[in-house]
C-alpha positions in Angstrom: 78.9 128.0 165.4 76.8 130.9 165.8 74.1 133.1 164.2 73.3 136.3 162.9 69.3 136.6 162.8 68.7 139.4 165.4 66.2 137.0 166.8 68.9 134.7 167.7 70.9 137.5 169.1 68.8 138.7 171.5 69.4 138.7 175.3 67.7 136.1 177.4 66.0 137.4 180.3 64.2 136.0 183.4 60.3 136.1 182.3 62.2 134.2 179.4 63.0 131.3 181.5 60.2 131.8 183.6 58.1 131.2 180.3 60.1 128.2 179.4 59.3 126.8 182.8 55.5 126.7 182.4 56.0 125.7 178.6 58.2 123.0 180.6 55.4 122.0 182.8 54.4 118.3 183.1 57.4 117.7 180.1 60.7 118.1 181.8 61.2 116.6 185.7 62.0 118.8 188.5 64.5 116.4 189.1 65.6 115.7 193.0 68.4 117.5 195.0 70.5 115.4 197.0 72.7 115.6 199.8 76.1 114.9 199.7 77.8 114.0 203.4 80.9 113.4 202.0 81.6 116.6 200.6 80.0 118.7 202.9 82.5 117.3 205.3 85.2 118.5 202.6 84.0 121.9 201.8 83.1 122.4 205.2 79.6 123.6 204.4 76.7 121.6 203.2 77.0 120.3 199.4 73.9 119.0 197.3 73.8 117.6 194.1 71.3 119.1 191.6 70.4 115.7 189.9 69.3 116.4 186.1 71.3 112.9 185.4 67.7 111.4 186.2 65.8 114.3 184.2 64.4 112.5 181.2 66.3 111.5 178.2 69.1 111.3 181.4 70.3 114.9 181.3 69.4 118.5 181.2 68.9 118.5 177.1 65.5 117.9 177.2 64.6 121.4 178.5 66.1 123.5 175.8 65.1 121.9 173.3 61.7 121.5 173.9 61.2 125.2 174.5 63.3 125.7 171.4 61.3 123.5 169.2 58.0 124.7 170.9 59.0 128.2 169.4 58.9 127.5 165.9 56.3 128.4 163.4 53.8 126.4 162.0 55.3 126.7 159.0 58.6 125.9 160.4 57.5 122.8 162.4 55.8 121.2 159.2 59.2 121.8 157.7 61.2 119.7 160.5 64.1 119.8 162.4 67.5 118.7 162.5 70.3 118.3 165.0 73.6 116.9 165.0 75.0 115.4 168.5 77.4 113.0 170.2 74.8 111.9 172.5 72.9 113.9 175.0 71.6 116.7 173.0 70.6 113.8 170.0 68.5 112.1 172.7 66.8 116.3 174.0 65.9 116.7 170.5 64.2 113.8 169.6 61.5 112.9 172.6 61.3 117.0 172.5 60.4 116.6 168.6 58.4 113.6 168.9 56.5 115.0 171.9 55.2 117.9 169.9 54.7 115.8 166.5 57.5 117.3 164.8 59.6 114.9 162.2 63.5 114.9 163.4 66.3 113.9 161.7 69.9 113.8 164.2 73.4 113.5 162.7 75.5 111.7 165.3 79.4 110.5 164.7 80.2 107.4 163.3 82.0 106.6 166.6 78.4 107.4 168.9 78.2 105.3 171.6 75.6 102.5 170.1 73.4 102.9 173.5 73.0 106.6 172.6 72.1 105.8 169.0 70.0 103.5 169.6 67.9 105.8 172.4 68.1 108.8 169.9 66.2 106.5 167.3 63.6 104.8 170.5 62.5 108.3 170.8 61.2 108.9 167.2 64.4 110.7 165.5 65.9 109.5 162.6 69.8 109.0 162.9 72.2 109.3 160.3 75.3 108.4 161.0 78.3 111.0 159.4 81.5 112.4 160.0 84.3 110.9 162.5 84.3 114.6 164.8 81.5 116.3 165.7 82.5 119.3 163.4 82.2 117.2 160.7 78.8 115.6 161.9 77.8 119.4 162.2 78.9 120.7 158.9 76.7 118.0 157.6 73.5 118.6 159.6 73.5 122.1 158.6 74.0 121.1 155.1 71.2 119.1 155.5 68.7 122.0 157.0 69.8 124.6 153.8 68.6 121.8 151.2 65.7 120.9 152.7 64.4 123.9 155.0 64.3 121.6 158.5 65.3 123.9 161.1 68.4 123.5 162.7 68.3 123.0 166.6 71.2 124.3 168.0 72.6 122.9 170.9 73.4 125.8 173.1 73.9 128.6 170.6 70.1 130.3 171.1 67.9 132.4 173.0 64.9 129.6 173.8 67.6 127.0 174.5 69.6 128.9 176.9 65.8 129.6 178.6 65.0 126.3 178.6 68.6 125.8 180.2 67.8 128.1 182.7 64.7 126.5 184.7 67.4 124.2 186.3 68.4 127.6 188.3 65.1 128.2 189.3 64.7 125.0 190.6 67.7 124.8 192.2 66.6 128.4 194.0 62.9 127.0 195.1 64.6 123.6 196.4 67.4 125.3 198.1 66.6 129.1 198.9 70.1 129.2 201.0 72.6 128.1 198.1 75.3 130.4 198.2 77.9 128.9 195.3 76.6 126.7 192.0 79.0 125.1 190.3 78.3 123.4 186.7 80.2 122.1 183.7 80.9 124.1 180.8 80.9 123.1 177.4 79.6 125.8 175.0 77.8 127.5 178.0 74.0 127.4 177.4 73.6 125.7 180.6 75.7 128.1 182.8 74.5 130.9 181.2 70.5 130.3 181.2 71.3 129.0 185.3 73.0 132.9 185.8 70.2 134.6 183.7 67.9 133.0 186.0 69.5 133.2 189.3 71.4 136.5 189.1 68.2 138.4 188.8 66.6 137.0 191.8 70.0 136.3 194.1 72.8 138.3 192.9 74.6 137.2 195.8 74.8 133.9 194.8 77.9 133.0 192.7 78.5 130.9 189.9 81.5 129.1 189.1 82.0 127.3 185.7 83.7 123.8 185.3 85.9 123.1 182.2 88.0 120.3 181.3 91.3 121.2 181.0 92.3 119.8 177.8 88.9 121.7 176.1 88.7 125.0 177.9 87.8 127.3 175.6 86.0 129.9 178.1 89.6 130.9 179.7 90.9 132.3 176.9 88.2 133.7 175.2 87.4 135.7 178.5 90.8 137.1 178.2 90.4 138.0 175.1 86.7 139.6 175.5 85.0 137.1 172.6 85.1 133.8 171.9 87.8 132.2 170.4 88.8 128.4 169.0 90.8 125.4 170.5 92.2 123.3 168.4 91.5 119.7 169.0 89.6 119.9 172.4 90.5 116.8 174.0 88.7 115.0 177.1 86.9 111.8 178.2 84.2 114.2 179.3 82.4 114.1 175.5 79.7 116.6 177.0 81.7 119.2 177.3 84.5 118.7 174.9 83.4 122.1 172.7 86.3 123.7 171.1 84.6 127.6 170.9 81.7 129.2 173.1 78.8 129.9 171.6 77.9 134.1 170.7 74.9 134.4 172.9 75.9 132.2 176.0 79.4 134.0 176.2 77.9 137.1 176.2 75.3 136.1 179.1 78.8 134.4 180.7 80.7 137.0 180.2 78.9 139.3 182.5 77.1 137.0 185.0 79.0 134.1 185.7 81.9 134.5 188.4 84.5 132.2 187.7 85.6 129.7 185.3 88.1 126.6 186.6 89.6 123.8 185.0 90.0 120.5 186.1 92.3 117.3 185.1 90.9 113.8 183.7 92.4 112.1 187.0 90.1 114.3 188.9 87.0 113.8 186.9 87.8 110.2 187.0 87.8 110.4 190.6 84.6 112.2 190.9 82.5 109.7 188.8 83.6 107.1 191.3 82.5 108.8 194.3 79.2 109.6 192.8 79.2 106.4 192.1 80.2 105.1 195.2 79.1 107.2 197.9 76.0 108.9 196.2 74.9 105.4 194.2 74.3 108.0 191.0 75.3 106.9 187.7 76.8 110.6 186.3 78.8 111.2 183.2 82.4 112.8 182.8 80.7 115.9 182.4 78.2 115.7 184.5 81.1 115.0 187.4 82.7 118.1 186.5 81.5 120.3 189.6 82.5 117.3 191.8 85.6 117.2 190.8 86.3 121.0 191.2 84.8 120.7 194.4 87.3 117.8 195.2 90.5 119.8 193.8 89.8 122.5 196.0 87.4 122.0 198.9 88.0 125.6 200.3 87.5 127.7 197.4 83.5 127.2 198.0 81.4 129.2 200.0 78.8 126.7 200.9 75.6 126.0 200.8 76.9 124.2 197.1 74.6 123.1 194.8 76.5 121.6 192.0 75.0 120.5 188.9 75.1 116.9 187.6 74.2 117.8 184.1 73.6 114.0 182.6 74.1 110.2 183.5 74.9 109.0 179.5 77.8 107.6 180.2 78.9 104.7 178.0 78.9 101.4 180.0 83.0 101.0 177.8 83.9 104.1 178.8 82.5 104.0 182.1 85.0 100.6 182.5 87.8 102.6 181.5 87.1 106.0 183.6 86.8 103.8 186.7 89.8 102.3 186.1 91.4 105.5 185.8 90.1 106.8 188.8 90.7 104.0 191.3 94.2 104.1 189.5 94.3 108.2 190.1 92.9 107.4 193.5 96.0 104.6 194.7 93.4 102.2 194.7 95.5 100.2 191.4 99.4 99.2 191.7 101.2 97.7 189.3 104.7 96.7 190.0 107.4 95.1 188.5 109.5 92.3 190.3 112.6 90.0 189.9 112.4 86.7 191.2 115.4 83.9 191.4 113.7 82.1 188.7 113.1 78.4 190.7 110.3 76.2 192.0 107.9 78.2 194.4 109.2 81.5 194.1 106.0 82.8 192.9 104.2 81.5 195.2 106.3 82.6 197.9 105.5 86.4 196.4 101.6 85.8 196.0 101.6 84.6 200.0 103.3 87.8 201.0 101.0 89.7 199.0 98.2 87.6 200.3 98.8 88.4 204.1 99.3 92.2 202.9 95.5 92.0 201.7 96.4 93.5 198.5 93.8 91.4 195.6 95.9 90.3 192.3 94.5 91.5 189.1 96.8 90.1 186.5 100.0 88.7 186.7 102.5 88.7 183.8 105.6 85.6 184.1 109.0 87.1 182.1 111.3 84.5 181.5 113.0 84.9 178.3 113.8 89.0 178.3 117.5 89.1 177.4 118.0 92.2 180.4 117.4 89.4 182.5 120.0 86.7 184.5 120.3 83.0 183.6 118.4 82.5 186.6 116.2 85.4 186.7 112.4 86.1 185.7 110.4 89.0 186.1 107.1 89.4 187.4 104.7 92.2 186.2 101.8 92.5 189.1 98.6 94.6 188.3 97.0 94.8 192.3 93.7 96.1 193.4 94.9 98.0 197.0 93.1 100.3 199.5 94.6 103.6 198.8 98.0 105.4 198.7 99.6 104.6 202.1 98.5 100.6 201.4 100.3 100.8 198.1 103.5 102.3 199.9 103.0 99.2 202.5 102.9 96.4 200.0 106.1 98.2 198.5 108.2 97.9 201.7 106.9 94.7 202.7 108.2 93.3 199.1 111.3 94.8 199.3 111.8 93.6 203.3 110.8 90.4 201.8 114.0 90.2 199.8 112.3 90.7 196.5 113.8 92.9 193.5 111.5 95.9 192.8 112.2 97.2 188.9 111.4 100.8 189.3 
């Protein structure tokens, strides 16, 4: 979605987000940056995590749209806003509205996560619930500004947002004056873009690499193509940055400031959330992981220091069951296997001791007697196993088949 107001067109510049950062002052958190031991020892160069999944409202939303919504006219203000979101920028828009005594009213999916719903509304906004698809949900929202004159907040398509975006490069330059690479996910760009505005005109050395999902990379193309263009169906678990076209005033800012763009795979962001989960003890999002799972696909394409960007913690506690799943599954940390046993007293026993003095911890186990592929005197065991990694998975396979035990491939 974009605009055509010239006002909504113009460049963003740094005494923009300079501007936003004193409007910012004592609103949004300078929030921490941590270091990472575990990928510094993979990139080779120390790695710190730029921690806006513990700015308020749990990601970087916040700042963009309160400078945004700070902005308007008097006259504009006493009209309202409105926003429509999946989560993150629902939850920016409301404590920013309700913070400045503005009346809010945020159009979310009627498949929203109910924790985000329910925080959208604990900050003061009003949720309406419409549409299955975010398009939808937006088409609905801005249907809602033209009959009743709120003023739509848009969620990375404007000049104040993309300022307001930006302060997080400024931080990251006063908390770590030797960065040399910053990497951060990429959904319509605000983010990316306000971070190069910022740090490009004080270290144009620095570089600045985009993260995408692959199955919603919009950027790719449309850089090819020198403006933006649509995906159809953009498709990943990372709901953050599952935007089917750029928006008209970050891709130009992108276009010409930031370095690179990559893509990375669900299996990799699933195995980034865990290790931020694991070895940095930081609830992030699928999008949020997004630099850490670039950073994990290809350690050596990094010039380090690294600062990469966990842009927000909302993670749905479902979805975060599922994703960690996935990524102890992408990481060889799940087997399942299918057996054939002769089908008599003990012989599953016999196959849980074996497994037992392998270490491997039995999840689920699934007893097939009656399958008509199978012998008179057959049954089939389906074994879901929780196992240390790859090379304990291929032990527990040669152990069952030295074992004498039928492995259904």
């Amino acid at each position: 979605m974009s605009y055509s107001t010239a006002d909504s067109l113009r460049s963003v510049t740094l005494d923009d987000v300079r501007g936003a950062q004193k409007m910012l002052a004592g609103v949004a958190r300078a929030t921490a940056m941590e270091g990472s031991r575990h990928l510094s020892q993979l990139v080779g160069a120390p790695v710190h995590f730029k921690c806006e999944n513990l700015q308020r409202t749990g990601s970087f939303k916040l700042r963009g749209a309160y400078v945004r919504i700070a902005g308007l006219l008097p006259e504009e203000r006493a009209a309202g806003v409105v926003a429509a979101s999946a989560g993150n920028h629902a939850q920016g828009v409301a404590l920013a509205s309700s913070l400045l005594g503005v009346r809010a009213t945020v159009f979310m999916p009627m498949g929203a996560p109910l924790p985000k719903i329910s925080a959208t509304r604990e900050y003061g906004a009003e949720v309406r619930l419409h549409g299955q698809v975010v398009d939808e949900t937006l088409a609905a929202a801005q249907e809602y500004a033209a009959e009743t004159g709120a003023v739509f907040i848009h969620p990375f398509d404007h000049p104040d947002v993309i300022a307001g975006q930006g302060t997080v490069g400024l931080e990251i330059l006063e908390q770590c004056p030797e960065v040399r690479t910053i990497v951060v996910g990429v959904g319509g760009g605000g983010l990316a873009a306000g971070i190069a505005v910022a740090v490009k005109a004080l270290r144009p050395d620095v570089r600045i690499v985009g993260v995408q999902a692959e199955g919603a990379a919009a950027y790719p193309p449309s850089l090819a193509a020198g403006h933006p263009v649509s995906i159809e169906h953009p498709a990943t678990m990372a709901d953050g940055i599952r935007v089917g076209r750029p928006g008209d005033v970050p891709f130009a800012i992108f276009r010409d400031l930031v370095d690179e763009v990559r893509t990375v795979s669900e299996d990799a962001l699933s195995a980034a959330l865990l290790l931020c989960l694991e070895r940095a003890k930081l609830v992030v999002e699928p999008a949020g992981a997004s630099p850490v799972a670039a950073l994990q696909s290809e350690p050596g394409a990094f010039e380090g220091p690294v600062a990469a960007v966990l842009s927000g913690g909302n993670v749905d506690p479902l979805l975060m069951q599922r994703v960690l799943r996935h990524g102890m599954a992408a990481q060889g940390r799940y087997l399942a296997v299918r057996l054939r046993l002769t089908d008599r007293p003990g012989a599953l026993a016999t196959l849980l001791g074996v497994l037992s003095v392998l270490d491997a911890n039995v999840l689920d186990v699934s007893h097939v007697r009656t399958d008509p592929r199978l012998g008179l005197t057959e049954a089939e065991v389906e074994l879901h196993l929780e196992t240390k990694g790859p090379e304990h998975c291929l032990e527990v396979g040669r152990a069952l088949r030295e074992a004498g035990h039928t492995v259904v491939e």
